[in-house]
Structure formats: C-alpha cells, structure tokens
C-alpha positions as a printed NumPy array, in Angstrom:
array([[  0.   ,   0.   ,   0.   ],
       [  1.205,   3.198,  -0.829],
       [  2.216,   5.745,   1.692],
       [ -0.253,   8.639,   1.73 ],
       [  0.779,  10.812,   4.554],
       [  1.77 ,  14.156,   3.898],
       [  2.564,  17.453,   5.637],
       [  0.887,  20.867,   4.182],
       [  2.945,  23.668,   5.767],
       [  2.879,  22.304,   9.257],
       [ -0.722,  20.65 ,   9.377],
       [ -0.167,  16.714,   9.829],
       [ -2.298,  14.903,   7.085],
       [ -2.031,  11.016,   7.437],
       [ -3.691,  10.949,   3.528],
       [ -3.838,  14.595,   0.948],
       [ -7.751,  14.144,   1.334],
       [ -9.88 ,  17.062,   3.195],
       [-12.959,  18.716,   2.206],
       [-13.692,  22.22 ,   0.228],
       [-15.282,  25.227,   3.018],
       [-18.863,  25.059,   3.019],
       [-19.474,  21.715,   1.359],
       [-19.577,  19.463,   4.941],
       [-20.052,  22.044,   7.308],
       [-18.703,  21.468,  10.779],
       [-18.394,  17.448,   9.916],
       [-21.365,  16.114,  12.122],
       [-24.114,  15.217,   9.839],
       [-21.5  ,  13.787,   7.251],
       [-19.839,  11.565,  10.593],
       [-22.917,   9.676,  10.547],
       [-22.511,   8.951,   7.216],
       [-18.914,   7.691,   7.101],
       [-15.428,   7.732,   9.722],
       [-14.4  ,  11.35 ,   8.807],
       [-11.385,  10.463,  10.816],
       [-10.398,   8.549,   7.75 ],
       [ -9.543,  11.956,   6.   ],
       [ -6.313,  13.952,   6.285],
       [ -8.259,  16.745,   7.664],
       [-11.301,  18.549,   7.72 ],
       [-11.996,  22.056,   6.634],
       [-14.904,  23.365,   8.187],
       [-17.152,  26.519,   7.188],
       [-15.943,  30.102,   7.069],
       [-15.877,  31.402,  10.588],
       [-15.696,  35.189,  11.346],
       [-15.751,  37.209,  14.78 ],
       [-19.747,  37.58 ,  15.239],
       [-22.558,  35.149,  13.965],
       [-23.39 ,  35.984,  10.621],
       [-26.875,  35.085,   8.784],
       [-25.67 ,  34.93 ,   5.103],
       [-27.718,  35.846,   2.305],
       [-31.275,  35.664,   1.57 ],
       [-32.725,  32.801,   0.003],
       [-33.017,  31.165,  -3.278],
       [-29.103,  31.124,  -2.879],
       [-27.749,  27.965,  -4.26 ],
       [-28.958,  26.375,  -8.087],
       [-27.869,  23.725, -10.596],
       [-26.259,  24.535, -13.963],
       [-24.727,  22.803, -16.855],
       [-21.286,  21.495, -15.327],
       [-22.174,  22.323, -11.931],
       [-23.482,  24.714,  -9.244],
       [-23.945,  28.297,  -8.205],
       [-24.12 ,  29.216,  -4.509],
       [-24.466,  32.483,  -2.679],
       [-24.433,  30.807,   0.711],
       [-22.918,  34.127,   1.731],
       [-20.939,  32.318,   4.796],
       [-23.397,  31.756,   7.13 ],
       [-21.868,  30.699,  10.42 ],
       [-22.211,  30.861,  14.036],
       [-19.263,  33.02 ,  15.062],
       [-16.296,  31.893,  16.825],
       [-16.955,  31.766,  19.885],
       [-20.246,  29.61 ,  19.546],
       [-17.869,  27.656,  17.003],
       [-15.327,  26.739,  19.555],
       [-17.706,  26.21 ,  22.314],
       [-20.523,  24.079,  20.421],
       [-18.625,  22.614,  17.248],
       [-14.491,  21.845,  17.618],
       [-14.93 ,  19.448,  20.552],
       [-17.167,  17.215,  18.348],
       [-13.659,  17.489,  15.778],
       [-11.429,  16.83 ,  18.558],
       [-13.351,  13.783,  19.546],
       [-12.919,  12.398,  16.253],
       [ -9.516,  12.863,  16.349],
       [ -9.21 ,  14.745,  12.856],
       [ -6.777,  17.835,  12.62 ],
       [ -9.496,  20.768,  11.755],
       [ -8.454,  23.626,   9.256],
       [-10.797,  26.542,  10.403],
       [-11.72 ,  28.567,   7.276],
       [-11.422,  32.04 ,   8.654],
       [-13.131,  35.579,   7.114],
       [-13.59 ,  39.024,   8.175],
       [-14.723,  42.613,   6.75 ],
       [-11.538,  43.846,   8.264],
       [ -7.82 ,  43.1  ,   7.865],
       [ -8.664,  43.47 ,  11.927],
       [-11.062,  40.889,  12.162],
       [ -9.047,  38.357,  10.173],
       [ -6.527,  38.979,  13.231],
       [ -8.747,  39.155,  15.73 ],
       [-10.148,  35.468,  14.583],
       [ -7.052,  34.249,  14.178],
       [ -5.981,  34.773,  17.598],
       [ -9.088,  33.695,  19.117],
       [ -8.295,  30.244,  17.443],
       [ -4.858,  30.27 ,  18.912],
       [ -4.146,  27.406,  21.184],
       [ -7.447,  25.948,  20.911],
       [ -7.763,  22.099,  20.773],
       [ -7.854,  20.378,  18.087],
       [ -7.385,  23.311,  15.337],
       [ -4.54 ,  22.389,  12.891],
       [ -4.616,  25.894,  10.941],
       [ -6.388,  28.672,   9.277],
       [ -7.245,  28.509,   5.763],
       [ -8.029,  32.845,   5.03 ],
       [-11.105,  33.148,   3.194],
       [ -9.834,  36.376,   1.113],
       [-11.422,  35.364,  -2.482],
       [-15.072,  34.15 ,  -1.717],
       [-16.722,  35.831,  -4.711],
       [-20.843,  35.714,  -3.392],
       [-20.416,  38.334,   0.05 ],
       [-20.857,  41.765,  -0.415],
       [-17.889,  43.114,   2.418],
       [-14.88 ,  40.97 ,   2.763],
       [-14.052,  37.626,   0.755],
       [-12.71 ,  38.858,  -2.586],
       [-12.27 ,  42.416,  -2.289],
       [ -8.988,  41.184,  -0.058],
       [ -8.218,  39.235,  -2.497],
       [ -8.259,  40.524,  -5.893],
       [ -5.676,  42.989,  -4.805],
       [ -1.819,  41.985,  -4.077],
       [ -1.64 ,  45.026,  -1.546],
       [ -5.019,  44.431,   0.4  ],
       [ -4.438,  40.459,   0.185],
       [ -0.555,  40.84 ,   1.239],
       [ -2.436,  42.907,   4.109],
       [ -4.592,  40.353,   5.678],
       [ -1.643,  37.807,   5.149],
       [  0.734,  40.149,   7.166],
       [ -2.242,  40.959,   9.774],
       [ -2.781,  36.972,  10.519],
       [  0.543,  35.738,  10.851],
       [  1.576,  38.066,  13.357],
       [ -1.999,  37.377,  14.947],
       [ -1.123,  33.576,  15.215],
       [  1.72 ,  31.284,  15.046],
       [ -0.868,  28.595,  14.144],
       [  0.167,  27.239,  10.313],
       [ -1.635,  29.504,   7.855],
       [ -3.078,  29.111,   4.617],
       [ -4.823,  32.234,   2.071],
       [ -7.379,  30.966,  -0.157],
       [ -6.818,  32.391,  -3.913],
       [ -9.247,  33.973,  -6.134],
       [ -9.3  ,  32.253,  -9.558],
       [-10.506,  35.503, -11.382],
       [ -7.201,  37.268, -11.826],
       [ -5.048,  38.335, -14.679],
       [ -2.138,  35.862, -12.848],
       [ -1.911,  33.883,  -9.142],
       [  1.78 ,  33.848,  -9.131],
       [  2.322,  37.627,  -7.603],
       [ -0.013,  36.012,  -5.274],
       [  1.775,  33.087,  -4.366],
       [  4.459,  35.261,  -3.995],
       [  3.066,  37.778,  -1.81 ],
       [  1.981,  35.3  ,   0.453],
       [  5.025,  33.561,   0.871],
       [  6.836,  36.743,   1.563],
       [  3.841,  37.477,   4.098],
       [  4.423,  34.341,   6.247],
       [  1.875,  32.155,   5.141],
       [  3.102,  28.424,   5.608],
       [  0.543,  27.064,   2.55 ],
       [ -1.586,  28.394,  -0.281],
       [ -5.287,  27.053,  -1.252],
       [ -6.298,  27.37 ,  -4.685],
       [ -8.907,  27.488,  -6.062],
       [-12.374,  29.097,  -4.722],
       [-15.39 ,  29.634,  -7.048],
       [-15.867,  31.592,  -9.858],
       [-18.087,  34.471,  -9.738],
       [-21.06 ,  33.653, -12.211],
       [-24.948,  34.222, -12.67 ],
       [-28.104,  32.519, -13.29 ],
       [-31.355,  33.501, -14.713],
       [-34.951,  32.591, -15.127],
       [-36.343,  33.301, -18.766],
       [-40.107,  33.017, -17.776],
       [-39.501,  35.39 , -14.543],
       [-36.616,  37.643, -15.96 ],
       [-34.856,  37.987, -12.719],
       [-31.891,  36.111, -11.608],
       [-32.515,  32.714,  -9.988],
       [-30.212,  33.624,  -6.639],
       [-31.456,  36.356,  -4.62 ],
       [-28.148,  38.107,  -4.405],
       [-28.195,  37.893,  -8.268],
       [-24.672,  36.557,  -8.53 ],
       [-23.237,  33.689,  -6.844],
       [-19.886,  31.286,  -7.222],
       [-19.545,  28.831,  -9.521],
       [-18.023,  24.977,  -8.59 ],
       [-18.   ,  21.99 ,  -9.875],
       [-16.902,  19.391, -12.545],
       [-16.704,  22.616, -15.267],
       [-14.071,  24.559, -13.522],
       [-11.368,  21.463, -13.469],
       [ -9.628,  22.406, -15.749],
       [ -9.287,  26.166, -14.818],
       [ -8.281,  24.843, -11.496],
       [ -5.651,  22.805, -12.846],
       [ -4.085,  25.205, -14.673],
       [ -3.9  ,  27.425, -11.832],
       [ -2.402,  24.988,  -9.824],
       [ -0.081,  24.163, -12.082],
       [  1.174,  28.27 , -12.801],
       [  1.443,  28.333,  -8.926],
       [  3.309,  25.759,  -8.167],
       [  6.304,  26.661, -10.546],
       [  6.731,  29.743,  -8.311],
       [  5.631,  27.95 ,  -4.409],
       [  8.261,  27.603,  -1.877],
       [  5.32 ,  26.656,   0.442],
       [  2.902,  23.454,   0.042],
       [ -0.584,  24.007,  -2.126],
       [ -3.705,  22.966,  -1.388],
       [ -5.932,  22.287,  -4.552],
       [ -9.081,  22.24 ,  -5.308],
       [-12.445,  22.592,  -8.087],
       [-14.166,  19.94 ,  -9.31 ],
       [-12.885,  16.997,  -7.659],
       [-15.207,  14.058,  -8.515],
       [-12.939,  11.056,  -8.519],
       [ -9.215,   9.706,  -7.777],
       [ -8.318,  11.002, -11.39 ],
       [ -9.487,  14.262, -10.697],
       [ -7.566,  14.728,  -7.381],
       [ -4.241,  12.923,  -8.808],
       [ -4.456,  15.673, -11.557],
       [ -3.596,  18.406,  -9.164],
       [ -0.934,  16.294,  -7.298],
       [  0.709,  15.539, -10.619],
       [  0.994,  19.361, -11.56 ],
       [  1.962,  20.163,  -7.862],
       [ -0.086,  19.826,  -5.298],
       [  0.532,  18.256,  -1.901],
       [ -3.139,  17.843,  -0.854],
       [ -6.78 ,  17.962,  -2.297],
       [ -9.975,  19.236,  -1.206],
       [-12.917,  17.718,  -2.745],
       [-16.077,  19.804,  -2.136],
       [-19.752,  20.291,  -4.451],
       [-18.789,  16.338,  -5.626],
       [-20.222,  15.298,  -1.337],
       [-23.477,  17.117,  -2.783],
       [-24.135,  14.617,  -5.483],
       [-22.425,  11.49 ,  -3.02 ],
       [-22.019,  12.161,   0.379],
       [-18.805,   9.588,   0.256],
       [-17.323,  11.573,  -2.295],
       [-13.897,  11.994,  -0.103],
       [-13.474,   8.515,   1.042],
       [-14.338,   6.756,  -2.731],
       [-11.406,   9.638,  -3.943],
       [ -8.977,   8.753,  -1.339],
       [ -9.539,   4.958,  -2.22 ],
       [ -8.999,   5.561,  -5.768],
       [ -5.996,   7.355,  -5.638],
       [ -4.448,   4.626,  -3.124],
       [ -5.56 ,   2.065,  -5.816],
       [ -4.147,   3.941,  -8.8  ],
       [ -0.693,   4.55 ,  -7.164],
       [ -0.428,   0.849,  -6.159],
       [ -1.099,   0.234,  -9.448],
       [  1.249,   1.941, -11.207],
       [  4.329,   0.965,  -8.385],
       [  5.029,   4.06 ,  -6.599],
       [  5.514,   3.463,  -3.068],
       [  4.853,   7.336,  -1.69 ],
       [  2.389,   9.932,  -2.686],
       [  5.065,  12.551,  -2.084],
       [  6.975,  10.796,  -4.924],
       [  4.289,  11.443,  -7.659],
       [  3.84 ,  15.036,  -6.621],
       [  5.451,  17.656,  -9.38 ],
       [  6.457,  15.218, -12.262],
       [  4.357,  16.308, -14.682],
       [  6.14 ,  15.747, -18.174],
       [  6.399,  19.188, -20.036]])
C-alpha cells in the first residue's frame, strides 16, 4: 500500500484528502454517514468574529457542469464555534483547518488569535477570495496590496500554520503566491469559485437572490488545474488544490501538476462519500502503477 501521509505547511495529514469550506459544514451530519477520521483533515465553514446570517434565500442552483451558490458564509461566530462545534472534531480525532473571514484586515486577526491554542485546530485557511459576500471575501483578495495585508495581519496574529485561499478571477496567481510567501503564510489554497450568474427566462430575474453567486464543480477542473499548475512553478510553500474533484483522477491531476493535498467539495453534494471513494482511488491507482509514496508522484508532470 502506498504511503499517503503528507505534511501541508505544518498541518499533519495522514492521507492529501480534506474537504472544500462550506461543502460538509462542521463534519457532524456527514460523521454519521462515514469515519471522517479517515480523511487527512477537515476544513470546516468560514468562521468570522460575530454570527453571521448569510444571504437571503433562493441562494444555491444547478447549472450545466455544476453549481452556483451564494451561501454568503453563514456561520455561528467563533466563539459559539469553539464552544458548540471543535470538541465534536477533537473527539474524532481529525486535525481541523478553520476557514477564517472578516470585513476587516482586523477581524481576520482578531479570529485568528481567538483560534490560537485551541484544541484540536490544525490551521487557518483565510477566506480572502469568496466571490458571493458583499464586504470581505474577494475584495482582499483581488488585490496583491489588500491580500498581502490580511496575510501580514494573521501571521503576526497567530503562530498557528496559515493558509490564504486564492481567487481564480485574476489576470495571474503567481504575484499572489508570492506575496503570500513573503507574508508568512506556511501554505496556499487554490482554487475558490468563480463568480457567475443565473437567470430565469419566464420570470426575468436572476434565480439567486443576491443575483450573482460562485460557480463549482466538474466545469471549472480544468481552470483549477491550470492554476495549480502556474502556482506551483513559483511555491516555496505546500498548495492545497481544489475545483471539481469528482474522482481519484481528478484529485491525482492536481498532485501531478503540484499539489501536496486535495480538497474535494460540491462532488459530497451529489455522493455524500465523495472523499473517502477519492482517497480509495488514488491509493488504488498509485499501487497500481508501483510508486511506493504519494510525495513521490507530486510535481512530475512531463512538459
């Protein structure tokens, strides 16, 4: 059997498999479904300072290749977070990357902090590039000087391993990459969704009620890949991939361009065992083809 652990800037992973932000919430109703200590880690839904409603409904609809959400990061603030949700995580024993957001470069470090120390959290993935909230999410992260900000702002909030979350629509990710290497972060997630629309003819009004949402999916593989692949010829520091993961192939893509872990996310909509059946297949397809360590498949695409 191959060896699958892996280490993604400091955060332990006994397998590259976790879970996209947003798409399994804080892990409960999916651990009754399957032994989510099984993945490498879980990432959990964007967390901010105060609770936060999200955005009014319709806010999540089918389209060809996919979905459109503007979920708008509902959550229950931290401290409700680390008082009602993380000991469930810690008594599953999985190392839980907290998905982190603000309005503020302030209330990324204020959040940050707060999650210093506290049990069972592994490291903070910073939700700068979430395309469907109207303050915060991608206006940090469209920008090298605001994202480089929050970056900055975190790491000398925390000395927890930290993680910025890339926006995909951008002329280039690699001054990104860059800038948050130079900033301290220890990883770099890539990618979240793309901003897009949906519309009903017979109505004529948009389908979500904050008009535009974020687009995942099986479509946006292959924009995924190739920004995974432009990143990681400039990354000092481990990525974290992601968009449309549906199966072993899928995830192995990503590792073969770069990657050192995977994050499979709107594929648990469609089958709730998504992550395990993707971890399985990429254990079977590197025993197949001989190689003893996921680490040494990582980077050798042929070009």
């Amino acid at each position: 059997m191959a060896k699958m652990a892996v280490n993604l800037g400091g955060i332990a992973m006994k397998n590259p498999v976790t879970v996209a932000s947003g798409t399994f919430g804080y892990g409960q109703e999916y651990a009754q479904l399957f032994d989510i200590s099984r993945l490498g880690a879980v990432t959990v839904k964007g967390i901010r300072a105060c609770p936060w409603p999200g955005n009014p409904l319709p806010r999540h609809t089918e389209v060809p290749g996919g979905m459109i959400n503007a979920i708008g990061l509902q959550g229950p603030g931290v401290e409700e977070f680390i008082r009602e949700d993380m000991p469930f995580l810690v008594e599953k024993g999985v190392p839980a990357i907290i998905n982190i957001w603000g309005t503020s470069v302030d209330e990324y470090a204020q959040v940050a902090a707060r999650l210093e120390g506290v049990p069972g959290v592994a490291g903070l993935e910073l939700n700068v590039s979430c395309p469907n909230v109207k303050e915060g999410g991608a206006s940090f992260g469209t920008r090298v000087e605001t994202f480089t900000e929050v970056v900055r702002a975190v790491r000398a909030a925390t000395t927890l391993p930290i993680m910025p979350k890339l926006a995909p629509n951008v002329p280039d990710v690699r001054p990104f990459v860059l800038a948050a290497q130079e900033a301290g972060a220890d990883a770099v997630a890539l990618i979240n969704t793309l901003p897009a629309m949906a519309v009903d003819l017979e109505t004529r009004r948009p389908i979500l009620a904050n008009k535009v949402g974020g687009l995942s999916g099986a479509g946006i593989h292959p924009i995924a890949l190739k920004h995974v692949y432009e990143a990681a010829q400039v990354a000092s520091v481990p990525l974290l991939a992601m968009g449309g993961i549906f199966s072993a192939k899928d995830a192995l893509d990503f590792i073969l361009v770069g990657a050192t872990a995977v994050a499979v996310g709107t594929a648990t909509f469609i089958d709730p065992l998504a992550p395990i059946h993707v971890l399985e297949g990429m254990e079977q397809w590197l025993d197949a083809h001989g190689i003893a360590d996921v680490n040494e498949f990582r980077g050798t695409l042929r070009v």
